[in-house]
C-alpha positions as CSV (number, residue, x, y, z in Angstrom):
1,X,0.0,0.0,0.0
2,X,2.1,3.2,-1.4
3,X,1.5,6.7,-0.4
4,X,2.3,9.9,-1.9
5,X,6.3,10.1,-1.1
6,X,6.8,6.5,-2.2
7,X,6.9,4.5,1.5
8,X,5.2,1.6,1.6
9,X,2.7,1.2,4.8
10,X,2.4,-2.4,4.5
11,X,5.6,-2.8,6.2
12,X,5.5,-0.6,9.3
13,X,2.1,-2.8,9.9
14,X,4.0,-5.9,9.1
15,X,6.5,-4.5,11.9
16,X,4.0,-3.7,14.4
17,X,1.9,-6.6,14.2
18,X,4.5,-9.8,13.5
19,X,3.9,-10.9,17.1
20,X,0.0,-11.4,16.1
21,X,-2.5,-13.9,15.3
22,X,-1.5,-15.0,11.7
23,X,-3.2,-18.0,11.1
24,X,-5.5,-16.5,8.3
25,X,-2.0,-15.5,6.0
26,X,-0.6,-18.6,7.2
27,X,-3.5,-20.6,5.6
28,X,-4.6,-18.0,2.6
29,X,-7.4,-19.4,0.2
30,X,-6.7,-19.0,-3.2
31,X,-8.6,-16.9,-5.6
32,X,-11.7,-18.2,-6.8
33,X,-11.5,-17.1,-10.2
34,X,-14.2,-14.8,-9.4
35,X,-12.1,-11.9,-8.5
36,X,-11.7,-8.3,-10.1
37,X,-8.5,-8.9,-11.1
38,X,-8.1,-4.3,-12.1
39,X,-9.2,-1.8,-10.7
40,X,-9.2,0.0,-7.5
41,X,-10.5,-2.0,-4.2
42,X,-11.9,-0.2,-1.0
43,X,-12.1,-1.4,2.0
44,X,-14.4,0.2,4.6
45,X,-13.7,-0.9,8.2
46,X,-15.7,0.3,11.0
47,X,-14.6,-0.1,14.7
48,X,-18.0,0.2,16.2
49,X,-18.8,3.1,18.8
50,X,-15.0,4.3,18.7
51,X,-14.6,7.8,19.8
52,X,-12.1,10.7,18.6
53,X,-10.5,11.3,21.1
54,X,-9.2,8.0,22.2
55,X,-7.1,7.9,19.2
56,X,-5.2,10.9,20.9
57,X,-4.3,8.9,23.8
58,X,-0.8,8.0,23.5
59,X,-0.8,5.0,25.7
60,X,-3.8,3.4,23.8
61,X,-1.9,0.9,22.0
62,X,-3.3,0.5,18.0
63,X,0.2,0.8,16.3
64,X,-1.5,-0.4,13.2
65,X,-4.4,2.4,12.9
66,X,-1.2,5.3,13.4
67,X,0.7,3.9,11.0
68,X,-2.2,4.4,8.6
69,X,-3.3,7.6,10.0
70,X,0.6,8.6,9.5
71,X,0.8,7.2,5.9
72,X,-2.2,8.6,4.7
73,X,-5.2,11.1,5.5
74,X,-7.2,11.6,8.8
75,X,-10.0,13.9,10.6
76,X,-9.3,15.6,13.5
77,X,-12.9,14.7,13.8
78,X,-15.6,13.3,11.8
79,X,-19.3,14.2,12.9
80,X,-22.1,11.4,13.0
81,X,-26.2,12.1,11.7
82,X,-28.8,11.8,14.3
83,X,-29.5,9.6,15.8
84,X,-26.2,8.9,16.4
85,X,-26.6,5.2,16.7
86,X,-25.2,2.2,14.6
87,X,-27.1,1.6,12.3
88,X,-28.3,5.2,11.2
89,X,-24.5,5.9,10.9
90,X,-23.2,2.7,9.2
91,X,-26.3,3.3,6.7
92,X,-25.2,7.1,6.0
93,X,-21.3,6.1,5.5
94,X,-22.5,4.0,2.3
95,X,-25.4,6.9,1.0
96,X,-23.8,9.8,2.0
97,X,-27.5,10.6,3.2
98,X,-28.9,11.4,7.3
99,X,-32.0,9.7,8.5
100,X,-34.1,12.3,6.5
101,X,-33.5,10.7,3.4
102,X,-32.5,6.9,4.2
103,X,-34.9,6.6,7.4
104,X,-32.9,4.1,9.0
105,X,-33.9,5.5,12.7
106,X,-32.7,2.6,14.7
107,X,-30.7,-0.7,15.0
108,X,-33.7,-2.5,12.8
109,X,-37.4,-1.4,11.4
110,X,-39.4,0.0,14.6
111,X,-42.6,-1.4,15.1
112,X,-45.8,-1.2,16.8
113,X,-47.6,-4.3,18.0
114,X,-50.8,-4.3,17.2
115,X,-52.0,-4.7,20.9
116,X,-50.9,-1.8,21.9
117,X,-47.2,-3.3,23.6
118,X,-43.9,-1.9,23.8
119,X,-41.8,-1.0,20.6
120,X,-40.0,-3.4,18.9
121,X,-36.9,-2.9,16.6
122,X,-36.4,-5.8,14.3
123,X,-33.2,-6.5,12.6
124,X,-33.4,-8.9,10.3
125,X,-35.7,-7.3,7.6
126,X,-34.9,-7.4,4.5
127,X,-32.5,-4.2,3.4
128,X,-35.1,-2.7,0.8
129,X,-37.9,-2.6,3.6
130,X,-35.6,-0.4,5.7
131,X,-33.1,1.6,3.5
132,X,-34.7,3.5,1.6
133,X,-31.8,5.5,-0.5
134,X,-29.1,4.6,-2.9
135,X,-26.4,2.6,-1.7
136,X,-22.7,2.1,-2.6
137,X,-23.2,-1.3,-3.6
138,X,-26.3,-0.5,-5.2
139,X,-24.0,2.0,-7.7
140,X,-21.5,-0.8,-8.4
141,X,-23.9,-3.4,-9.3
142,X,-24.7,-1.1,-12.1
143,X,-21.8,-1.2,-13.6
144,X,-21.0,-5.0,-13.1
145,X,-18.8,-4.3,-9.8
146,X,-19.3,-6.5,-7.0
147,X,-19.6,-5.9,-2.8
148,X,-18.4,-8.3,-0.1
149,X,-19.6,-7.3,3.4
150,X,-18.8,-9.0,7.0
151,X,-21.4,-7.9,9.9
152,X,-22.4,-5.0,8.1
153,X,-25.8,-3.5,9.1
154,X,-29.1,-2.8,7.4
155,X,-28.4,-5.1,4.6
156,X,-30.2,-8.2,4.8
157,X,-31.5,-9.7,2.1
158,X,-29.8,-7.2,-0.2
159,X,-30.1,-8.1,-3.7
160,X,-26.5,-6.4,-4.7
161,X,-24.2,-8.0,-2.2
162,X,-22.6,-10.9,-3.8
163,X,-19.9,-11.9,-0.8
164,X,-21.7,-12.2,2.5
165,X,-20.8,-13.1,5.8
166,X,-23.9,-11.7,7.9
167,X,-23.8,-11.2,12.1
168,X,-26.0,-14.3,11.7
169,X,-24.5,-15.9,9.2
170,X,-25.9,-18.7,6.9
171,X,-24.1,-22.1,7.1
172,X,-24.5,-22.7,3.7
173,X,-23.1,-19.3,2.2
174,X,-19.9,-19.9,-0.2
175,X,-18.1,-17.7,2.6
176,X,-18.9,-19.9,5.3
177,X,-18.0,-23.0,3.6
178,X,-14.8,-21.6,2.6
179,X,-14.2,-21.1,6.4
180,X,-15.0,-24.7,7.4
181,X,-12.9,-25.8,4.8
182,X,-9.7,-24.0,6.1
183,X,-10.4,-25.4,9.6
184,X,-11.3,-21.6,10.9
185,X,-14.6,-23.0,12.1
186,X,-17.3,-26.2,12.2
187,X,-20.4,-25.6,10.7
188,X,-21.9,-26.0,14.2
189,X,-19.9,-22.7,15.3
190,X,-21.6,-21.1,12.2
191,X,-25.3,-22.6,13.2
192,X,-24.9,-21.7,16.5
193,X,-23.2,-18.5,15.9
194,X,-24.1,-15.4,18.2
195,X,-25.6,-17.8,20.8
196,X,-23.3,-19.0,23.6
197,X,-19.6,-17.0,22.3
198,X,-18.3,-13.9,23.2
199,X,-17.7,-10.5,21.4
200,X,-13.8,-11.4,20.9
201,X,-14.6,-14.4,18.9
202,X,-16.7,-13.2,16.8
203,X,-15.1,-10.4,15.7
204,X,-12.2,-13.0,15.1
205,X,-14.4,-15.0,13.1
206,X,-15.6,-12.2,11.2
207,X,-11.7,-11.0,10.1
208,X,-11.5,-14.7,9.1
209,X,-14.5,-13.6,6.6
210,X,-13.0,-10.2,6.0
211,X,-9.9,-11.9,4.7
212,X,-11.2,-14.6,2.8
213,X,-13.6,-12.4,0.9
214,X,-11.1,-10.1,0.3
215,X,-8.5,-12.1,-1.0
216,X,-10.2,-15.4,-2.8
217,X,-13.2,-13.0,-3.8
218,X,-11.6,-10.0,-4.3
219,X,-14.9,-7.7,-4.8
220,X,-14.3,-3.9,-5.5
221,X,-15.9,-3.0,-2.4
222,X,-15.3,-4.7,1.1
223,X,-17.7,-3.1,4.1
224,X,-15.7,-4.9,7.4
225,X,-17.5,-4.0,10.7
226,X,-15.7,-4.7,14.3
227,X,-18.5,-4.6,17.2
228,X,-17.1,-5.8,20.5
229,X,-15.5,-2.4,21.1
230,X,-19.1,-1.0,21.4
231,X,-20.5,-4.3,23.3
232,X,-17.9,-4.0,25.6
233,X,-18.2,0.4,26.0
234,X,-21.9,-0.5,26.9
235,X,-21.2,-2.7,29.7
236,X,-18.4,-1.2,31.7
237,X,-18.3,2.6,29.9
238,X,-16.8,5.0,27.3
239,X,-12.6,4.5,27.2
240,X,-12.6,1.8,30.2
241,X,-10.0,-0.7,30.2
242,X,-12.6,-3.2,28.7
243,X,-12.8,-0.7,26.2
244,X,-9.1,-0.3,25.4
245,X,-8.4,-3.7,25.6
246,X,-11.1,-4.2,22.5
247,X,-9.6,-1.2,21.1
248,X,-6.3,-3.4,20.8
249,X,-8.0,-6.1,19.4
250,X,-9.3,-4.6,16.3
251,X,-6.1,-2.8,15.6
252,X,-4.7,-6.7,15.5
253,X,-7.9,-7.3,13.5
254,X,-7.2,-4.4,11.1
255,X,-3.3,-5.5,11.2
256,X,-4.1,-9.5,9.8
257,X,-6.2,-8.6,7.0
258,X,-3.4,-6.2,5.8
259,X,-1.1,-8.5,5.9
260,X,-2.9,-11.5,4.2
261,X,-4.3,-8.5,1.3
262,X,0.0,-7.8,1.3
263,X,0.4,-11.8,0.9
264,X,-2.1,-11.9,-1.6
265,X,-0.3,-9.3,-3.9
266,X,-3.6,-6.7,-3.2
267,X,-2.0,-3.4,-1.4
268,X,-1.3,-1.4,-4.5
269,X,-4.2,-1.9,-5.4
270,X,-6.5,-1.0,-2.7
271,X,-7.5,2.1,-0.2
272,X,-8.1,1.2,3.3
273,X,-11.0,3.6,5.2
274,X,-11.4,2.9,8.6
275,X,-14.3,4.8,10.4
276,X,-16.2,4.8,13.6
277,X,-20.3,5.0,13.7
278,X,-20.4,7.5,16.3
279,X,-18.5,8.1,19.5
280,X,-19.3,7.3,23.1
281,X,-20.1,8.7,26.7
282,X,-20.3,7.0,30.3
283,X,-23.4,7.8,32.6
284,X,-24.3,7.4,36.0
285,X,-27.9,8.3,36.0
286,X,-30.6,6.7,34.6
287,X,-34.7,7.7,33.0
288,X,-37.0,5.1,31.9
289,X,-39.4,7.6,30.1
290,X,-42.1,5.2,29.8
291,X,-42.5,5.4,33.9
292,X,-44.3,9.1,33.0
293,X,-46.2,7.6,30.4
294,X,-47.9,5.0,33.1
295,X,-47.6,7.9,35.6
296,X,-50.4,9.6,33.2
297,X,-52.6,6.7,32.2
298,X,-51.0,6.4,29.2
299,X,-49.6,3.3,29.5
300,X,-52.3,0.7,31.1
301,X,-51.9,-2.4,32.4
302,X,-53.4,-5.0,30.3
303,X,-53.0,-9.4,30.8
304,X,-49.9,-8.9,32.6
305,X,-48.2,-6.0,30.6
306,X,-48.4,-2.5,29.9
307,X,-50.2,-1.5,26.5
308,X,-50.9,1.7,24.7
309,X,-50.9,4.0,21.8
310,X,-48.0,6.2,23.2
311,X,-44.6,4.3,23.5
312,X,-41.2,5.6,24.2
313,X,-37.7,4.2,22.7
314,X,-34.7,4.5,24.5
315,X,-31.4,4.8,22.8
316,X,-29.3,5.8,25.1
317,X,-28.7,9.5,24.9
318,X,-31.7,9.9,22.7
319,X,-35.5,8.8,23.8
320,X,-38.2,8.7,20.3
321,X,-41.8,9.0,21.5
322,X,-44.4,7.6,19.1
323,X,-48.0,7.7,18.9
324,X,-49.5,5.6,17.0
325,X,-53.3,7.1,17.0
326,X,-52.8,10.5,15.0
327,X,-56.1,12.1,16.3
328,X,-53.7,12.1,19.8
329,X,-51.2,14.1,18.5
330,X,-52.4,17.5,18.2
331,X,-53.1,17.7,21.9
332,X,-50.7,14.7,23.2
333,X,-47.2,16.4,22.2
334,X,-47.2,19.9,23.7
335,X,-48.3,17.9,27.1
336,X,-45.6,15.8,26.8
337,X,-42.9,18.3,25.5
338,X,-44.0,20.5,28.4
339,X,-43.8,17.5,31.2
340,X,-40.4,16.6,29.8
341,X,-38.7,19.7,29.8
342,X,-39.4,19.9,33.8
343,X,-37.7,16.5,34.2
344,X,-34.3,16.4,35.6
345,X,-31.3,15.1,33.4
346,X,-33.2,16.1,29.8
347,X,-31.4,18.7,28.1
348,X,-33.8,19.5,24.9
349,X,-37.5,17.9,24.1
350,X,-37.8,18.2,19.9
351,X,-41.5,17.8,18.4
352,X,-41.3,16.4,15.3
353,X,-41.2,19.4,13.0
354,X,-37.9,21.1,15.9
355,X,-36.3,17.6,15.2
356,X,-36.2,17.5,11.3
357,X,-33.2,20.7,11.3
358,X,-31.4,18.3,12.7
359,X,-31.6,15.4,10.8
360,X,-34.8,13.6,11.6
361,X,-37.4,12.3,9.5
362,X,-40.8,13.8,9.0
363,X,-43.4,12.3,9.9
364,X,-45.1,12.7,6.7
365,X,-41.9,10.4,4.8
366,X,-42.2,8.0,7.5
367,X,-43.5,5.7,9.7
368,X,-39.7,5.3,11.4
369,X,-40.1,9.0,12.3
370,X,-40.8,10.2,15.9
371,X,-43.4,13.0,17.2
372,X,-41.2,13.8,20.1
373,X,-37.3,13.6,20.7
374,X,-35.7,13.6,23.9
375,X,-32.1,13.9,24.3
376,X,-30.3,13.4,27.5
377,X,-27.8,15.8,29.8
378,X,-24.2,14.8,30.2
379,X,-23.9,11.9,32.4
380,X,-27.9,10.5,31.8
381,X,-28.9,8.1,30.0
382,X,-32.5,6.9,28.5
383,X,-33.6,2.7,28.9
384,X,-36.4,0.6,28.9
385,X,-38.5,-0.3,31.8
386,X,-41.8,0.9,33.4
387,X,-41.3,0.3,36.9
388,X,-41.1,3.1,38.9
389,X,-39.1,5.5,39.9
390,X,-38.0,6.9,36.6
391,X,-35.0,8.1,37.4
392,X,-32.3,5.9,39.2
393,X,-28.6,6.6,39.9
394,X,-26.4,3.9,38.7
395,X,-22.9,2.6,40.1
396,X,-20.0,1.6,38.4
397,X,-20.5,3.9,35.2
398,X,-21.9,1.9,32.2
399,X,-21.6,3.6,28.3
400,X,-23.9,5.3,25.8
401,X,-24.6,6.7,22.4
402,X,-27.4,8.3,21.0
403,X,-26.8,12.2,22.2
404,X,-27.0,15.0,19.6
405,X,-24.1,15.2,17.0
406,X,-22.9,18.1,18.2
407,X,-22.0,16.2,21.8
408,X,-18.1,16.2,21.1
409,X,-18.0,12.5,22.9
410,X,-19.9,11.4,19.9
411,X,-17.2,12.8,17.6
412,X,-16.0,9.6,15.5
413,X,-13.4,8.3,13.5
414,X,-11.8,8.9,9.6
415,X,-8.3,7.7,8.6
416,X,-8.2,6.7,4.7
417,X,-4.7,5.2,3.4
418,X,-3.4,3.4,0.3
419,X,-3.4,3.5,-3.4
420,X,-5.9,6.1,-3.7
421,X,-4.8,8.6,-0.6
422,X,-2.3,11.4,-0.5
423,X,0.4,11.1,2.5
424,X,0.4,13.3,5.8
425,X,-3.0,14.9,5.2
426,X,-5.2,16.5,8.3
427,X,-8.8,17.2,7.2
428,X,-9.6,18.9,10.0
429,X,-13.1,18.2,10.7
430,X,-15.6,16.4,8.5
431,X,-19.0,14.7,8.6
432,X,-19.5,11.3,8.1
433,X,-21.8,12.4,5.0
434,X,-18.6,13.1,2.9
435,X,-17.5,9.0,3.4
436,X,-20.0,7.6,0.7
437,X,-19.1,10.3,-2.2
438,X,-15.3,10.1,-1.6
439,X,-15.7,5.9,-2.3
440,X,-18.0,6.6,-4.9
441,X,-15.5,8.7,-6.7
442,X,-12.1,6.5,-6.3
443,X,-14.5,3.6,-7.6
444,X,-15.8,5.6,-10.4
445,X,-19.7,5.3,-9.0
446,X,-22.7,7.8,-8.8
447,X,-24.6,8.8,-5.9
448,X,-27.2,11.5,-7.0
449,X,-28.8,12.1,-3.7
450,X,-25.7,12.2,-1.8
451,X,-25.1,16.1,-1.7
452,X,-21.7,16.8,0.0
453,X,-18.5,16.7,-1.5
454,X,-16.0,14.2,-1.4
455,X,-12.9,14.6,0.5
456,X,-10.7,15.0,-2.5
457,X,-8.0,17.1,-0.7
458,X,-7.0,14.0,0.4
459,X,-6.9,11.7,-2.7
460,X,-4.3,11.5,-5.4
């Protein structure tokens, strides 16, 4: 992977990361035949939930992300859309479009039981039910380019992936046959996949993928997302030492699938982006919104559980309120945007119309879109639950996203290196809307709706 002045980064990774887990280069599959044997290659990595500023931590140990960052382009910052959750994000990186125009409001497609129960968020619907704008893979498949992803988001059932290796992946998929074959995994880890591992594993299993896609299918496109480093920011907060130690673990993850692309004869070839979905924060203090909402008959109890046409959903540092019976709107969400701005630990209540200059949907494009937005004070956090009180204090700090875009915690990650990248470039600060066009341009693609420009201070 050459740079601007000539040096090749492939070997300060190779000198940084000898010591690790190599047995994917040590047992490289073969192309397939199936390849694109010219042509520029990029590969989009996401290391899920990681924030800015970590990276400016000396003592955080991910030699093989500065050596990138050193060889190539980075972002002082890059802002996230709202919500700033993961899938909204990942789904923005690959339109170059906010929630207003792919409505991607959640980790799934938000729906309302028809008796009047709590919210649900499903994941696995198909990708045309829930994204609804122009994707980078959509582009290529135009032109006859092919996409390989590994526990990408919001892409079930997409007809334009050829290469998958899902967070639930299919036992019988080409890519997890090829696994099995090399001895990576049994097919029983792969039926039983998600159930009874833990985060590490997986996203070990997944660089398995990574690399085998990569270098035996060799599509023009490779989306690569890393997750525990979120999973584990959750449980035991923003920058712990859970969180570093995950932090270390995709840089390793990152570092093997350079080397086997290096082994493979790839580098010159391709342009390695590595981006975060949104920062994080830690909290201490707790509101289950849904408490009011029972508090004022809202909520009733009905065969054991609460039901209604008014339902809050948590994310975190955001809370979406939606009612479901529009004739309760009108009067419902002035009551309810005055109550909430009273409550301790809220910093802003957004009706529906407030919320759109921001990046929300309208109601009016959207079912996905919510009539009141809640986002929460440094240090709060919204979750589930109707037992009362509503606000608790909680001890040892636990880890959130979801807070406006502007919260500098949520400030994410950009670093772009390889074929395509200029050396020792600082872009300052960027949004995350800028990602999509700047692929679409070093592979040659069009994305019509995506309307910011792409970062091409920083390519050659």
């Amino acid at each position: 992977m050459g740079d601007a002045a000539g040096h090749d980064t492939s070997d300060a990774a190779s000198e940084t990361t000898h010591t690790a887990d190599v047995r994917s280069a040590t047992s490289l599959p073969t192309n397939d035949g199936t390849a694109a044997t010219s042509g520029p290659i990029v590969v989009l990595i996401t290391i899920d939930g990681f924030p800015a500023r970590a990276l400016q931590d000396p003592r955080l140990p991910m030699p093989t992300l500065r050596m990138l960052e050193a060889n190539g382009a980075h972002a002082e910052a890059m802002q996230p859309i709202n919500p700033t959750v993961t899938w909204p994000n990942h789904t923005a990186l690959i339109t170059g479009v906010n929630a207003s125009g792919h409505h991607v409001m959640a980790n799934g497609l938000i729906t309302a039981p028809s008796d009047g129960s709590a919210l649900e968020v499903k994941p696995w619907v198909p990708k045309d039910e829930l994204v609804h704008a122009r994707t980078l893979y959509d582009a290529l498949a135009e032109k006859g380019m092919s996409t390989g992803q590994v526990d990408w988001v919001a892409i079930y059932g997409a007809n334009h992936i050829r290469w998958s290796f899902a967070e639930r992946p299919d036992v019988e998929s080409p890519i997890a046959r090829d696994l099995v074959a090399q001895g990576l995994v049994t097919q029983n880890d792969i039926a039983t996949f998600g159930s009874n591992d833990s985060p590490a594993w997986r996203d070990q299993i997944w660089t398995d993928a990574a690399i085998d896609i990569l270098t035996r299918h060799t599509p023009n496109l490779l989306l690569f997302h890393l997750l525990q480093t979120d999973t584990l920011q959750h449980e035991y907060g923003a920058l712990s030492p859970a969180a570093y130690a995950a932090f270390a673990a995709a840089d390793a993850s990152i570092a093997r699938l350079i080397d086997a692309a290096r082994a493979a004869g790839l580098l010159d070839r391709i342009t390695f982006i590595i981006a975060s979905d949104h920062g994080f924060a830690s909290y201490t203090h707790t509101i289950r919104p849904n408490v009011a909402l029972v508090q004022q008959g809202l909520l009733r109890m009905q065969g054991g559980s609460f039901k209604g046409k008014v339902w809050f959903l948590p994310e975190g540092g955001e809370a979406s309120l939606f009612i479901r019976d529009k004739a309760m709107r009108a009067a419902l969400v002035p009551k309810l945007k005055a109550y909430f701005e009273r409550v301790p630990g809220i910093a802003h209540v957004y009706t529906n119309e407030e919320s759109q200059q921001f990046g929300i949907p309208s109601l009016k494009a959207t079912d996905q879109a919510s009539d009141v937005y809640l986002v929460a004070k440094p240090g709060y956090a919204f979750i589930d639950g109707t037992d009362a009180p509503m606000m608790r204090d909680i001890a040892p700090a636990r880890g959130a996203h979801g807070y406006l875009n502007t919260n500098a915690d949520m400030e994410a990650l950009f670093i772009a290196s390889g074929a395509h990248i200029r050396r020792g470039v600082d872009l300052g600060a960027i949004t995350n809307l800028r990602v999509a066009p700047t692929i679409a341009k070093i592979l040659d693609v069009s994305l019509p709706d995506a309307k910011q420009a792409p970062l091409t201070e920083a390519l050659k």
